[in-house]
N, C-alpha and C positions, 0 to 999 in steps of 0.2 A: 488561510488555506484550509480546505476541511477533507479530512481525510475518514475512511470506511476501513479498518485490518481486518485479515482475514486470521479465520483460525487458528492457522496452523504458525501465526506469528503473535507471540507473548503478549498477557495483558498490561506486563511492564513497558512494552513500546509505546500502546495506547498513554500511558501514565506519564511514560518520558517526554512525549511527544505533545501533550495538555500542558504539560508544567513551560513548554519553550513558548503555549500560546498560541497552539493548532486546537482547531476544532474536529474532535477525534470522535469517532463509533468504533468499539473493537464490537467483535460478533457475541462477546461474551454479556454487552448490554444490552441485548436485543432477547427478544420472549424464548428464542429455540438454542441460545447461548452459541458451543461449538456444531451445534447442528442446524444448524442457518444453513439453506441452501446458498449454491454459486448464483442460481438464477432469485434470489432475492436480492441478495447483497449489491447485483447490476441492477437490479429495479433500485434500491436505494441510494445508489451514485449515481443515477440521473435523476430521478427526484429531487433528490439535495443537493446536486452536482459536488459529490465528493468523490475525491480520487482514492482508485483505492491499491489497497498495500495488501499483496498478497507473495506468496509463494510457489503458486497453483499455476502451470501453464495451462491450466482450460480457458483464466480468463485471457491470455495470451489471443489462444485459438479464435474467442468470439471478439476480442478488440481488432483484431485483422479482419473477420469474416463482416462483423455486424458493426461493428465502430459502440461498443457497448461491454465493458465501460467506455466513456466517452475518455478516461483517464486514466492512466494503469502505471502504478508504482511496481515494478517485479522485482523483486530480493530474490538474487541468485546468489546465493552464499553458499550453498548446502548446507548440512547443519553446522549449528555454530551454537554457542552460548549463548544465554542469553545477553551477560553482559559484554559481549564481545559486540553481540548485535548494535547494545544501545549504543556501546562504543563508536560502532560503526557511523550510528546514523549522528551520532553528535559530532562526529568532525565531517559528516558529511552533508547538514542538511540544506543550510547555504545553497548549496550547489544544486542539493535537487532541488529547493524552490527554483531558483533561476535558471535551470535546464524546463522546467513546468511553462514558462515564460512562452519559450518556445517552441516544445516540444509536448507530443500526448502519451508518449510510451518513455519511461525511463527505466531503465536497468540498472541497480546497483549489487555489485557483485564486491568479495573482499578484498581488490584489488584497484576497483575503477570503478565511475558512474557514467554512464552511455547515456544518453537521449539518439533517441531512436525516429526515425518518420514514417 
């Protein structure tokens, strides 16, 4: 599975998330790092069809309007730690791949993981 993070979500996810054997872009290895626009980062997950992991409900807005990402991981946490974060996503990632199977919008929040239609 190849995944694209956004920003405003840790380089350590990226890190955590290489070591389980995903294929990761956070925006910090990319030429403009934290200033990567939204509208690159969607040219980049359809060019490499990577889903991407963000925080940001803009790309919420263009995944309903435009279907672009064609994939959207949204961490609704609020803020949180970071290792609370990773926390999160290692007892949870299982779960998002095989909600992915299914589903193109998935929601994980620090309570639950949605798949969405």
């Amino acid at each position: 599975m190849r995944f694209i993070i956004d920003a405003q979500l840790p380089a350590a996810l990226a890190k955590f998330l290489a070591q389980k054997g995903f294929d990761i872009i956070h925006t910090d290895d990319l030429p403009n790092k934290e200033f990567t626009s939204d509208n690159e980062i969607r040219e980049i997950s359809v060019r490499e069809k990577r889903i991407v992991i963000t925080k940001d409900s803009d790309f919420l807005d263009s995944f309903y309007v435009k279907a672009v990402p064609p994939k959207l991981l949204l961490v609704s946490t609020g803020n949180i730690k970071n290792k609370a974060l990773i926390s999160l996503f290692d007892s949870n990632i299982q779960k998002i791949v095989e909600l992915f199977a299914d589903f193109s919008f998935v929601e994980l929040s620090n309570s639950e993981i949605i798949g969405h239609e």
